[in-house]
Every structure is written in C-alpha cells, then in structure tokens.
N, C-alpha and C positions, 0 to 999 in steps of 0.2 A: 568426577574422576580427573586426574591429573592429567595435561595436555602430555602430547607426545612427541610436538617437531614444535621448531622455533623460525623463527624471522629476526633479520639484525635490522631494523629498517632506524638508518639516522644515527647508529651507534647504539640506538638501543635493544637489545635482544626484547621481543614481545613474541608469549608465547599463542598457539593458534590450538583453539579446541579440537576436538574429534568430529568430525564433519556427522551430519546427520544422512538416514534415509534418502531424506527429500530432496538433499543438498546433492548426494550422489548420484543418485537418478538423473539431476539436471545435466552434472557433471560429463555422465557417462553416454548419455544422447548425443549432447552437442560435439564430444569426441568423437561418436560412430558418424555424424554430421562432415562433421570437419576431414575428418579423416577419408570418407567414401570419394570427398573432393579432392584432399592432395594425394591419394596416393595413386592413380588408375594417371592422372595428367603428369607424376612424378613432379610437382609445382613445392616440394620440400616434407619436412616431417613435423607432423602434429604431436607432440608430446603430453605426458597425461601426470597429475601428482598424482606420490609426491616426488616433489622436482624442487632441484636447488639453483637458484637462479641469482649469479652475480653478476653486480652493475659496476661492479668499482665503487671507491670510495666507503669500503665495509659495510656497503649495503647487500645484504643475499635474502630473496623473498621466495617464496615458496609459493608460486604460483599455482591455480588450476589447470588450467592448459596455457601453452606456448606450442607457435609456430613458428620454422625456421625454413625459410625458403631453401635450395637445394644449391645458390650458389653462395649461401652463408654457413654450409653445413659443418665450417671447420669450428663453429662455436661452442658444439654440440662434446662434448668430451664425458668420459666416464660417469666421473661423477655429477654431471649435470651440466647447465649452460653459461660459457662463461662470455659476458656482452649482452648487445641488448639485442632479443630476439626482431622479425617484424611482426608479430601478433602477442599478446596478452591476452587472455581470459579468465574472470574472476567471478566463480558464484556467491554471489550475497547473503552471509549467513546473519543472523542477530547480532552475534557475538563480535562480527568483524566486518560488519557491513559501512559504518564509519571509516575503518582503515582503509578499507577497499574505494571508496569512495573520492576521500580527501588526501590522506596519509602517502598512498600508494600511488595516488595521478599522481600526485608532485614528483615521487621518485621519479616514476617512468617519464616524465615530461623532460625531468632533468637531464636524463639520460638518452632522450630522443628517440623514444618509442616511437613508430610511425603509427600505430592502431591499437587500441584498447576497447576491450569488450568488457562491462558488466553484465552479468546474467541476475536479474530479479524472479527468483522461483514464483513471491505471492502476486507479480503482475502477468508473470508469464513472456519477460519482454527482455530484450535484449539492449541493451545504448550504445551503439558504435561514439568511443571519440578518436578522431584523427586528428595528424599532427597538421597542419596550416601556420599561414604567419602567426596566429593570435594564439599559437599553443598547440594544446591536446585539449579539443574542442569537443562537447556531443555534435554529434552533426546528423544522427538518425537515432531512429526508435525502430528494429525489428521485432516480430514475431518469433515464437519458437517455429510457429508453423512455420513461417516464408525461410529459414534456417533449415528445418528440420526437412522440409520441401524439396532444396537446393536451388531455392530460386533467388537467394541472395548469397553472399558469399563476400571475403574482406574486402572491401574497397580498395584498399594500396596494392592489393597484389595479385588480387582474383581475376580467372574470367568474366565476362559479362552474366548477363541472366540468360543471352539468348544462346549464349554456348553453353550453359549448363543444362541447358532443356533441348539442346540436339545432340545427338548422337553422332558420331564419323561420318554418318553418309547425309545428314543435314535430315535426319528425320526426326519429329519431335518426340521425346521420352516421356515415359510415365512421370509425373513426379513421385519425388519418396513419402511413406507416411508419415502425417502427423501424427504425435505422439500426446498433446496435452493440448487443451483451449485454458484462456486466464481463469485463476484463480480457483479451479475444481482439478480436481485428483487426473493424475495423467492414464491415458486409456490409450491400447494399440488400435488404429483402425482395420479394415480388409484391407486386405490388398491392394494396388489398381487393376480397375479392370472389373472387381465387382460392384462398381456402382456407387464405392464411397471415394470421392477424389480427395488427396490431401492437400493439395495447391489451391492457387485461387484462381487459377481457373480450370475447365471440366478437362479429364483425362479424356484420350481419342477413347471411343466406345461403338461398336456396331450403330449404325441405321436405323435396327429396329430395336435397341435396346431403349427401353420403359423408363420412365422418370420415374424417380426413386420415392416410394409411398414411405409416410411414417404418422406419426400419433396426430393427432388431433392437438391445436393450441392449447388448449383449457389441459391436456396431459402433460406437453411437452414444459409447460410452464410447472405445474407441480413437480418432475421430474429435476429443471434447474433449480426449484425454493429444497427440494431434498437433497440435491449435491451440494448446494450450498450448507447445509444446514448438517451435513456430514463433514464439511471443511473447517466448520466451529464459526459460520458467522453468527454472528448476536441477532440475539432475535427481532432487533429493532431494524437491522440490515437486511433481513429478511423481510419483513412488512414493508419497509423500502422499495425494495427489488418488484415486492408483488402489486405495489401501487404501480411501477412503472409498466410494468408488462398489460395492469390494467388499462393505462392511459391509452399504452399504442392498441390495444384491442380492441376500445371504445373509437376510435381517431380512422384504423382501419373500416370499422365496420359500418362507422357514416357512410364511405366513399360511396360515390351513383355507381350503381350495378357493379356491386367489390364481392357481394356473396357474401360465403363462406369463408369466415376465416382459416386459410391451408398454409401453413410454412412453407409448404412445395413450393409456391407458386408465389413466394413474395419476394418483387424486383427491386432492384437498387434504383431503381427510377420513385417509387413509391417509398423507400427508404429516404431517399433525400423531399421529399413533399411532406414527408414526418417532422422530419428536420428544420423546413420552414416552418410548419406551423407550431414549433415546438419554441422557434426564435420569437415567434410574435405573440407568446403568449407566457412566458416564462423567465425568469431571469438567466442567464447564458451557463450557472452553477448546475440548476434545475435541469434546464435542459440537458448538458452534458450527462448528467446522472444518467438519465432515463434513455438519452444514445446508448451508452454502456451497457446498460442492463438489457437491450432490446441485441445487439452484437453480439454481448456472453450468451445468450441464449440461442441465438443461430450459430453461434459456433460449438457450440452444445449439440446442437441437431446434425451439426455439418461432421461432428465425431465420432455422435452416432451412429451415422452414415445415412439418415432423413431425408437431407439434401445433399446434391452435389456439390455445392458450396456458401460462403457463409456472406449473403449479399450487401451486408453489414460493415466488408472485411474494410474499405476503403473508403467508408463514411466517416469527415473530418468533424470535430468537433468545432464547438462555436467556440470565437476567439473572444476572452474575457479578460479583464482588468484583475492581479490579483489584490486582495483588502487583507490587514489582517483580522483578525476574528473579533467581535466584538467583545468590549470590556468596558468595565464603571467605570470614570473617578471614586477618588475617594468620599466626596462628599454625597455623591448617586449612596456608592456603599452604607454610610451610616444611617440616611431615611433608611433604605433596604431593611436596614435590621431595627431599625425601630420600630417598624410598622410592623416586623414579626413580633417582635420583643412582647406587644402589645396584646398581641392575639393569641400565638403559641408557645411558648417559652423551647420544646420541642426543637420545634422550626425555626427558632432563633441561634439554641445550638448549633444545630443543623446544617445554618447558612455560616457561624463561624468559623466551621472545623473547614469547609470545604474552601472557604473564603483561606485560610493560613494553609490548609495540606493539597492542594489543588486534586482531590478525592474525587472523584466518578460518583455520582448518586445509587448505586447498584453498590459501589464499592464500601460505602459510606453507610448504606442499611445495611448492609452481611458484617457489622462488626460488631464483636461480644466484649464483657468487659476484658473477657483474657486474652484478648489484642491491643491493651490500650494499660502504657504504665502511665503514671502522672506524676510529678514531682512538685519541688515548689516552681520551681523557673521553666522546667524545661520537661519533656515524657518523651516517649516514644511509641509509635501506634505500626502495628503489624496488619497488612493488608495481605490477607491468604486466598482472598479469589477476585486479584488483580486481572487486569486485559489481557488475552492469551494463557490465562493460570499461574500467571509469575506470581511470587511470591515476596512481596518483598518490605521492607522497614522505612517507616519515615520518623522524622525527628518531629515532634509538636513543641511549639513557642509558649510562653508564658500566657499569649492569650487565648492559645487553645486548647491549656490545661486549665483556666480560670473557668471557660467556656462549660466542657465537661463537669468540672465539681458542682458548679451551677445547678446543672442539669442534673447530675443526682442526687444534689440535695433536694431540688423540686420533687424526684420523686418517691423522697423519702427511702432512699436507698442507702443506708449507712455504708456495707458490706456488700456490694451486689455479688449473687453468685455470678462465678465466672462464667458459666455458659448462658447468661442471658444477656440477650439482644442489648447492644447501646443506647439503640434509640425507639423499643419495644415502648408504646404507653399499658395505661392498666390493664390487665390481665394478660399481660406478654404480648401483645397484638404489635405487629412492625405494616404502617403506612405501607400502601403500593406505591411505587414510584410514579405513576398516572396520580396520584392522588397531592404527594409530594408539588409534584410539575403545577396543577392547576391550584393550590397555595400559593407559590411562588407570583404567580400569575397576578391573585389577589393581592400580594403585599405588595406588588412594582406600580399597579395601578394605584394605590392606598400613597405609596411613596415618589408620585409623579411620574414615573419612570415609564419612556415611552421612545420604542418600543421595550414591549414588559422583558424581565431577568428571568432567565433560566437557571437550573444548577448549575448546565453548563456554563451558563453565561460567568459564571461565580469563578470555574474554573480554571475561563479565559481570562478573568480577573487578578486570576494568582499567578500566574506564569506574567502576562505583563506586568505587575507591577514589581516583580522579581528582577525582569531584565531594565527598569526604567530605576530600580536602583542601582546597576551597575553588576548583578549576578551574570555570570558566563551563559554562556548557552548550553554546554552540556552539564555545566550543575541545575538548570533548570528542566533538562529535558530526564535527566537522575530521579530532579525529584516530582515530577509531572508522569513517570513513566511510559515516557514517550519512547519508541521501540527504534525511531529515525532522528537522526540531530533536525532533517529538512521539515518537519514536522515542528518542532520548535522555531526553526527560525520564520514561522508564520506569524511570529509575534513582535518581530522586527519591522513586518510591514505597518504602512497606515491605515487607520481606520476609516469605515466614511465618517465619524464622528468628526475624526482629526482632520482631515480635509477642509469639515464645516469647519470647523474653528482657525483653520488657517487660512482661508479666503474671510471668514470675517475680520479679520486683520485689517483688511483694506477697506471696511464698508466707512463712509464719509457720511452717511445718512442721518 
C-alpha cells in the first residue's frame, strides 16, 4: 500500500510507511510513560505523531514523539513544531530503522538536539544518546521496564529517579506497570499491591504478605521455549535458549544444599556465581548467550507475576573483543569444492550457489525449479521463505548459472517440472539440513580446512569477499538480507585468521 506522510530530510523528500501493530503499541506506551511524567510536574508537553517537525535548512521529519519543555513552549505552533525540540523519540521499524539510526542522528546532531531516544521493539530497549562535547553520543541502554516503571526519565531535563518514586510528602510510590519483557509479546501486569511489582525493586507490601508462588523450572522454562516459539523464533534459537536454561539448571543444582530448583528463591548473589563460572568455562560470546537466556526468562516469570522481581535485571555481561565472522580465502574455497566435486556433485552445487548468492541453507533446500531462471551469463533466483517471510530476488552470476545446469544435467533433468525441489536427489527426496552440516564437515577435513566449513561458514564467505572488492555495505547487506546495516558491518571487522597473519608479519624465525 502506498505510504501516506513524507519527510524532507537533506532536501530529499523520503517517503515513511504505515507503521505497524507492534510499532504502535510501542509508540503508545512509552507516550502514556512520558506523558504521566510531564504533565502532573507541568515540566512541558509530550507530543505524539503524526507531527511535523522543522529544523531549518528544508529539513521537516516526522517524528514519533517529541518533548518540549514549558519554557520552550513558543515552538510548538499549529501546525507542528518549528526548532529543535529537547527530546526526540524514534521507534525502529524495518523499513526505517537505517534512517532513524544514521540519517536522522546527523540531522538532529546538526541541529543541537540535546536528547535522542531510539526505541528497539525486538530488544525491547531503549538508547539514550545525549548531546556532550564528542556529539550526540549513546550514553545508556534502558529497559521498557525501568521507563515504563518511571524510574528513569530524560537525563537533560528530568527529575532524579529518587523524586520519581516519592511522592509530595517524601513517601515512596508504587511503581507503574511494566508492560513487556525482551523479545516475547507485550502483556499487562496486576496492579501493585498484588504481589506482581513492575520496578526492580519490591513494591511496599503488608508484613505478612506471602512470597509470591509460581510454576516449577522444568514449566516455567517450556512456558519461555512456547513464547518464544509464538514470536517466530527458529527452531535452531529455540534448542539454543533450551540448551542454556539446561546449563544453569545442571550448574544450579550441583550447588551444597541448593535443593530444589524454585525461581522464587533464586538470588542475584547466585546469579552472579553463575556468571563466574560461566567466565571460566566458556568463551565470553557463549557465555553472554546463556546470561540472556537465563534474564528473559526471569523476566518472563517477573511478568507473570512468579516473582517479585527479575534478579537477572542488573547482571552485566562479560566484556569481549568483537571478531568479524569467520570466512575462507580463496584458495581454502577451491579445496572446499573439490573435495565435494569429488564425492557429491549435489553438494558441490550446493556449496557454489551459496558460496555466489550468500543463501541460508534452509533457504537454499526450499527452492524449486520455479524460483530459479538461468540464462547464459546471468539468472535470477526468487527466495519465498527468506528470514522473517520476506520474500525476495537475487541476481545469480554466470557461475552460479554454470553451477545449476551442472546439476541438472547430472540429474538427467532436461525439463524439470517446476514444482520440484532443486536439490531433491532420486526419488524427490531433499537432504536434512543435520545431514547437509555433517558433509560439509567431511569435505573441510578431506580439504585441510581446520577448523571445519559450515554453510554458514560459506555465507560469511560471500559477504566478505564482496566488501574486500570494494561493494558498499548496504548493497551487501541488500543482498545478504540482512534486516540491520550493523549486522553487515560485522564483516569490516577482523578476523582471528587475520590477526594471525598479521602478527606473522613480524615473525624473524
């Protein structure tokens, strides 16, 4: 459907889609947020799109919310706001999450925005950046919660936290409910007062009121793999999540006289003992992972209302080096495929298409011949159950149409009907992807290759050597189908490969 409002940003008009569900939900929270703050202190007006927002210079962006303090109020006119507000806020959709990200800091930087909020709906997190000498800086990461709570509030212009949780006579207040934990479907909680607190710390509660009972681990965990698993993650991110919940349950359940495993009853002191031994046994990626997973799930139970709070909330993660992702030389590449070539013609396919179209291995067996045109130089291949459901076209090279014809002539396919599998063997039968993986395996050990090549690994292979001939970053992230530019620029970093090879530089031995 055709967009409906527009943005001049730079001189150029770019138009902005129809926001979704998910997007207004987030929207409309953090407004009821913002808003319960300034208007009872009368600290200015929280404005809501859509809204037209000039900067000077024919820039007018159509922000999500804007705040205008109460002695800037002359900004605020008819038809929208004309200057620069002191808050921005932007929720991150697909379609303009790039803009929002890069596009839009720079305007507002330029224009001397003193605060900018992105709102991320699939982390559930908020990025303060403020203005300081070195710009419009991130400078925090909030929660919806600690937001939705009122127990943070804009740094340039807010009260403290400790005036937001008293009340006129200095007594301390409920906090507000939270509305969503990361990454699973937003839910209202009780009230305060019955037993489910939204803050991170316990709402005041009677003397003899009971700690709060709820499921059993072994539930509470199937409970997160089925929200998950309703929010569309892959099933491989699922058996993820259930290996980590596994670790801490086995890790827990050593401890001298630990019992029964209770959510109730698990402290942030044994949260952080987790954490050490998760540092001395794990690589700092690893470990992070399984923090995460072990946090969504207490804030899962802390939603539910299980516990009174999610003792997870302010467990830091281990500080790591980042690498970018492993990739072949060219020369790794060519054993690679001879060592297939050798054995399954298939799988030699296989690894070329993925090796030229940087294809998902899921993506790469779901595709029939009526996805795939061929020409002499050049085809084009149609991916309809891409990452997220997108759907979308990529362009194949001359050696990934050589590649293809290969292969159906191997298998004697003059005319394939169009609804069968591409890389079906006889009798229509399509490889498991487990099946696929432990090939791969075999041909990296066959072709030296140590450690062994994954599909992924193949994938990593096509995006790097895309940008190390000089392709952009978002024609690589276009045709990788990467949903974040930050996600591709992981292929700018170095390798540990490349590290080795650049300290042997100096070796004199």
């Amino acid at each position: 459907r055709p967009a409906c409002r527009y943005e001049v940003l730079q001189g150029r008009p770019l138009a902005l889609p129809e926001p979704g569900t998910a997007h207004q939900d987030v929207v409309g929270a953090l407004y009821l947020a913002l808003r319960a703050w300034a208007q009872p202190t009368h600290a200015g007006r929280v404005l809501l799109s859509p809204l037209i927002l000039r900067l000077g210079d024919g820039d007018e962006l159509q922000p999500d919310l804007c705040f205008v303090r109460t002695d800037g109020r002359a900004l605020i006119q008819a038809e929208g706001v004309a200057g620069t507000p002191d808050l921005v806020l932007e929720v991150l959709a697909p379609a303009t999450a790039e803009r929002d990200r890069v596009l839009k800091r720079a305007i507002y930087e330029r224009h001397g925005l003193p605060e900018y909020w992105i709102a991320d709906p699939e982390a559930g997190t908020v990025q303060v950046l403020t203005r300081g000498g070195d710009g419009l800086q991130p400078r925090r990461t909030l929660t919806y919660g600690a937001i939705l709570a009122a127990e943070l509030v804009p740094s340039g212009f807010g009260p403290s936290s400790a005036q937001l949780l008293t009340g006129p006579s200095g007594a301390l207040r409920p906090p507000r409910p939270v509305w969503r934990y990361p990454g699973l479907p937003w839910r209202r909680l009780p009230p305060p007062g019955s037993g489910a607190d939204g803050g991170d710390r316990p709402a005041p509660a009677p003397a003899a009121a009971a700690a709060p009972t709820g499921p059993s681990w072994e539930r509470l965990s199937a409970e997160f793999l089925e929200a998950g698993r309703r929010s569309g993650w892959r099933p491989a991110t699922l058996s993820g999540h259930a290996r980590d919940l596994e670790v801490f349950a086995r890790w827990y359940r050593a401890l001298p006289g630990a019992g029964q495993l209770d959510p109730a009853t698990v402290t942030a002191q044994e949260l952080l003992a987790f954490r050490s031994w998760l540092a001395a046994r794990y690589r700092p990626g690893t470990a992070n992972r399984r923090l995460t997973t072990v946090r969504w799930l207490f804030e899962l139970a802390r939603a539910q209302g299980h516990v009174r709070r999610n003792p997870a909330a302010r467990m830091r993660s281990l500080p790591e080096m980042n690498l970018g992702p492993r990739s072949l030389r060219r020369e790794e590449v060519s054993r690679l495929v001879a060592a297939a070539e050798r054995r399954s013609p298939r799988n030699a396919a296989l690894m070329v298409l993925i090796l030229n179209t940087g294809l998902q291995l899921r993506e790469a067996l779901g595709l029939s011949w009526a996805d795939v045109t061929l020409g002499e130089r050049a085809g084009r291949l149609w991916v309809r159950r891409g990452r997220g459901g997108i759907r979308h076209e990529l362009p194949l090279n001359a050696t990934a149409c050589m590649c293809l014809r290969r292969w159906r002539a191997a298998c004697g396919l003059g005319d394939p009907p169009p609804q069968a599998a591409v890389f079906a063997g006889p009798g229509g039968r399509l490889p498991s992807p487990k099946t696929v993986q432990t090939s791969f395996r075999g041909y990296s050990r066959r072709a030296g290759l140590e450690p062994t090549a994954s599909p992924t690994t193949l994938r990593h292979t096509f995006c790097r050597m895309l940008l190390d001939r000089g392709v952009s970053l978002d024609r690589v992230r276009a045709l990788a189908g990467h949903a974040w530019l930050a996600t591709t620029a992981r292929y700018t970093l170095p390798t540990a490969a490349d590290l080795a090879r650049d300290v042997s530089l100096l070796d004199w031995s």
